[in-house]
N, C-alpha and C positions, 0 to 999 in steps of 0.2 A: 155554263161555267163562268166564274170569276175573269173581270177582264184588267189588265194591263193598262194605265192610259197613256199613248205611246201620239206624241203631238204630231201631225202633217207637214209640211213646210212645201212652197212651190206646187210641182206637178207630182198627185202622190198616186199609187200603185198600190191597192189595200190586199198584205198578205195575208189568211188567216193560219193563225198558229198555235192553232191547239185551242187554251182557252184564252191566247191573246192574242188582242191585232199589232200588229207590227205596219208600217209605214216604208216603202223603199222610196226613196225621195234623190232625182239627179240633180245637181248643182245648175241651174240654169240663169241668177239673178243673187246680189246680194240680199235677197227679202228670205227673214227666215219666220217663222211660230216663233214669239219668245214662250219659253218654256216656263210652265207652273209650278210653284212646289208644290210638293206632292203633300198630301193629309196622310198622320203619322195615325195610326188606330193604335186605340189602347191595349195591351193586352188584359183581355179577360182573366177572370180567378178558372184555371182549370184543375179538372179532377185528373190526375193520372193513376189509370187503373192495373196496371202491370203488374208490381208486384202484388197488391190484393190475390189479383186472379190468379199467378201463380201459386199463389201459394195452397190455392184449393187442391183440394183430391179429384172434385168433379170437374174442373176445365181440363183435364188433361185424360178423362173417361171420354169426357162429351170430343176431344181431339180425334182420340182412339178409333169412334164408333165412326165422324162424317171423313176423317180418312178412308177409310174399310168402304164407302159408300152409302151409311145409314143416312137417313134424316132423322131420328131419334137414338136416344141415350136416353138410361136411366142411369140415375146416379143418386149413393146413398142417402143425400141430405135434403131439406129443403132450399129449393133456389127457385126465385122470384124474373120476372121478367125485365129486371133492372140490372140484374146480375147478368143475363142472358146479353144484356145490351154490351154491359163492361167485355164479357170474352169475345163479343165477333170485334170490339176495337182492337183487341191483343191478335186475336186468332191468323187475321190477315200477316203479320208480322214472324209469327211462330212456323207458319205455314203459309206460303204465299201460292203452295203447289196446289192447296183446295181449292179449286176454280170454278166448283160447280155449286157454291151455296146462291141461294137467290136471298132476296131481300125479309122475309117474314119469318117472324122466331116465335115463338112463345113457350112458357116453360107450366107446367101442371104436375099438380099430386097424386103420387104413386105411392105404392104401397113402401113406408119405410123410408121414403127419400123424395123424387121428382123424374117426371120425364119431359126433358130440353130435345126440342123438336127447331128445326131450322129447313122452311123449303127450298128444293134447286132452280136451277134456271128452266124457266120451263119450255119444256118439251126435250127435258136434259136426259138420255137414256146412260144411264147409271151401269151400263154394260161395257161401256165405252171407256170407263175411268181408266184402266190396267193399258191400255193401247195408247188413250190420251196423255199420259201418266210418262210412256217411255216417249212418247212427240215432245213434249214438255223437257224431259232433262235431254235428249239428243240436242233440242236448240241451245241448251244451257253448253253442253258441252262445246256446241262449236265456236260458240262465244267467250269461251273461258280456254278453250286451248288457241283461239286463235290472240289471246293477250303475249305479248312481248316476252318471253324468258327475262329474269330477272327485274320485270315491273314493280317499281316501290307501288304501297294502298294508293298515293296519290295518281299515279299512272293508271291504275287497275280503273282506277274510279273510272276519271277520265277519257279511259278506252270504252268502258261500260257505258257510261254517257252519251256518246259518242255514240257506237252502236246501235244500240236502242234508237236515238234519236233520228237515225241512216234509217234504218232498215222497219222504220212503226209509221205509218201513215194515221194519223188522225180519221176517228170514225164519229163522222157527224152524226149520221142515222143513228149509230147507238147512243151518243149522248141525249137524244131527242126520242128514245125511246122512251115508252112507259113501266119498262120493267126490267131489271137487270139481265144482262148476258157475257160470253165470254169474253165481248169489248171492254169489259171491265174488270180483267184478268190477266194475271201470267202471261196464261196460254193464248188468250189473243192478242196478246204484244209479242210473245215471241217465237208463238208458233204460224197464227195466220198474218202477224204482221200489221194487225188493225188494231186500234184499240181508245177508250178517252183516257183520263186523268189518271184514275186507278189502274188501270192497266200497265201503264207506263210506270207507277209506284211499287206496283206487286212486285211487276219482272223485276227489276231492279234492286227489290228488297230477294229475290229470290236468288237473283247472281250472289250479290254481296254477302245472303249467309252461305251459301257454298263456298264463299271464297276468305270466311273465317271473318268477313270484315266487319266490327257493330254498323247496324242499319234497324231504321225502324220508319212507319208511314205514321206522318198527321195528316187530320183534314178540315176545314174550316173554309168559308166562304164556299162552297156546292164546288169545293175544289180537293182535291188530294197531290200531298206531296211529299219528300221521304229527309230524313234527316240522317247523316252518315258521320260515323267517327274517325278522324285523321290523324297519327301523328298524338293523339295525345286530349287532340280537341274537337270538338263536335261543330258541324255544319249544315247547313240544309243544302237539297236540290230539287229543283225541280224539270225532269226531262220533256214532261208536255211543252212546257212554254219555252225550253229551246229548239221545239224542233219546228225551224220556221217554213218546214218545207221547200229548203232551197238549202244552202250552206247552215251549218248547226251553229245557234248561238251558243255561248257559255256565259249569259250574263248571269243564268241562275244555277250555274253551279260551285259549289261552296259557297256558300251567302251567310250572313250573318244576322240575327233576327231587327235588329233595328234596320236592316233591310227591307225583308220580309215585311213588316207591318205598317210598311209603303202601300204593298200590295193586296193584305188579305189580313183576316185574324180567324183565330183558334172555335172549334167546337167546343164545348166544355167540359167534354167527356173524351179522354186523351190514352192510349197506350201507359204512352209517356213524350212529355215534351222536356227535352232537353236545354240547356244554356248554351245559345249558339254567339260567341259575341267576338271570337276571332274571324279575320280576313287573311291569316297568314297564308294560308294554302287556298286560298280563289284562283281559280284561273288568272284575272289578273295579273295579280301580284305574283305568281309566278311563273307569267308570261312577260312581268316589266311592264303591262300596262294599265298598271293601275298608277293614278297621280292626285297627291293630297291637293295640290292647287295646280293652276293652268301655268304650266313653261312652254311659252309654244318652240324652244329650241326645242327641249326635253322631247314635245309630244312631235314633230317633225322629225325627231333623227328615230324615233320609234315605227312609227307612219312607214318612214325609210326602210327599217330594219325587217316591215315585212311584206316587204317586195318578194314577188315571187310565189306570194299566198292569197288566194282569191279575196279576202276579206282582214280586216285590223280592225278587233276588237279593244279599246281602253274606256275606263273608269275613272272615275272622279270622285275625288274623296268630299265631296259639299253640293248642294244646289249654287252655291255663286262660283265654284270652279268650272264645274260642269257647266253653268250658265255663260264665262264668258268662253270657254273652248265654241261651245256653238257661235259663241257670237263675232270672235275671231279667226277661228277654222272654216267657218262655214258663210258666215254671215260677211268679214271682210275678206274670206277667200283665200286666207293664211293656206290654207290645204294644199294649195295649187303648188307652194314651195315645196314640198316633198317630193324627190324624183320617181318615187313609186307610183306616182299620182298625173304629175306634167300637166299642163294648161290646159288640156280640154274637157275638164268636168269630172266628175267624184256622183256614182251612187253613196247614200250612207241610209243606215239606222238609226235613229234613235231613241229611247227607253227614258222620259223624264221621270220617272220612279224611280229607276234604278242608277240616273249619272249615268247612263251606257252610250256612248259613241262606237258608231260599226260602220268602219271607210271599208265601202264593196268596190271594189277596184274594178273597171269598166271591160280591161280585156281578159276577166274572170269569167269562164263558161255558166253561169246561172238561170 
């Protein structure tokens, strides 16, 4: 998987988290990492294949048939194996509940049209779908009636995020497998609980259209990750890389693509990749701690305000903001001012891709 590069400082403690390393690092000495700017990758010329393939008669046969449990469809037209490539990019997104396609497709001539063949996971017994099927929305259900009565999308999200991120253990073994499996699924995010990159995307896109909200998965760098629409405006997230296996980060949820391509770039064969270039609705910013440049009043009476919470997540709107937060929060020990904090030391995160500072407060159960 795609990694994060997240600098060391002092005595560090290597989390893995998904498909990124995170760093917990305790305050012991003014010596910090000076932090890197990060390489901005370009974004590629992408194909977005959505509406093409919507608009077929045969993507919506060939749906029909590996719902029901076929590996093949016939369908009236000619379709080529590039075609075949474009719907499993949408398909995942249309249907996140198909959980049993395996990696190998090819499409051949039939009398009058084509027959689109796509294999399961193997050793998948196809008997099983109708029982896996009610496993799969029971978990959706418990996760969707257990969201707050009167949750705005932005809450929804964020409870979903949340969730998933709790309750999915990162599955090494399958990322390192040689052939697709339920780890890379729905159902193995939110039925057994395990799962890698796409797993964490499926589920996610699976809640979200149950719960009417636009979502959709891209993938790029041997990574998958989902973009959601808020309010009006579109955003990415990505739940692998917040779940650090301790306290859930949110630096990648609602993100904005000159973010993003800090960290990763586009396959060139897309759903659809959407214009993500708001930050209104990040976490952050509507948490209060996101800051265009470094006040250390500003970022100490924040620090303050979340006493009582195992962890203070803030952002930084530049690499020389964020550069001198480390260098005066951490490095001259400013941190130590915040009463949430007190003189004897500060775990923290940091994320030099993303500007992300994360004060893990010491008498937080972690």
């Amino acid at each position: 998987m795609g990694k994060s590069k997240i600098i060391p400082a002092v005595t560090a403690v290597l989390i893995l988290s998904g498909c990124t390393d995170f760093y917990e690092v305790e305050i012991t000495s003014n010596q910090i990492e000076p932090p890197v700017r990060p390489v901005q990758n370009i974004m590629p010329e992408v194909k977005c294949v959505a509406n093409e393939i919507h608009d077929t008669e045969w993507y919506w046969i060939m749906c029909d048939a590996f719902r029901e449990g076929k590996k093949k469809a016939t369908v009236p037209v000619k379709v080529k194996n590039g075609d075949v490539k474009k719907a499993l990019a949408v398909i995942n997104v249309d249907y996140p509940e198909i959980f049993w396609l395996g990696g190998t497709y090819y499409a051949s001539t039939a009398t009058d049209g084509s027959e689109v063949s796509v294999d399961f996971l193997k050793n998948f017994d196809t008997d099983k779908i109708p029982e896996m099927l009610k496993e799969l929305e029971s978990a959706g259900d418990k996760l969707i009636d257990a969201i707050p009565d009167g949750s705005s999308d932005y809450e929804k999200i964020l409870y979903v995020h949340d969730y998933i991120a709790e309750n999915t253990e990162y599955d090494y073994e399958g990322a390192d497998a040689p052939e697709f499996g339920l780890w890379g699924s729905s159902y193995g995010c939110l039925v057994q609980g395990k799962a890698v990159c796409s797993g964490y995307a499926e589920a996610f896109q699976y809640i979200m259209n149950r719960l009417g909200i636009e979502c959709g998965i891209c993938t790029g760098s041997n990574h998958e990750w989902n973009y959601v629409k808020v309010d009006g405006e579109y955003y990415w997230t990505d739940i692998t890389w917040d779940d650090t296996g301790d306290d859930v980060s949110h630096t990648y949820l609602l993100f904005n693509t000159d973010q993003l391509l800090r960290t990763r770039t586009f396959m060139t064969v897309q759903g659809d990749v959407p214009e993500c270039t708001s930050l209104e609705k990040s976490y952050f910013m509507m948490n209060g701690g996101y800051f265009e440049t470094y006040d250390e009043k500003a970022v100490i009476d924040y620090i303050d305000s979340c006493s009582g919470k195992s962890q203070c997540e803030m952002m930084f709107g530049s690499f020389e903001a964020y550069e001198e937060a480390l260098t005066e929060l951490i490095g001259s020990g400013a941190v130590k001012k915040s009463e949430a904090v007190g003189s004897s030391g500060v775990k923290y995160v940091r994320n030099d891709d993303m500007f992300v500072l994360d004060i893990v407060f010491k008498e937080a159960d972690i």
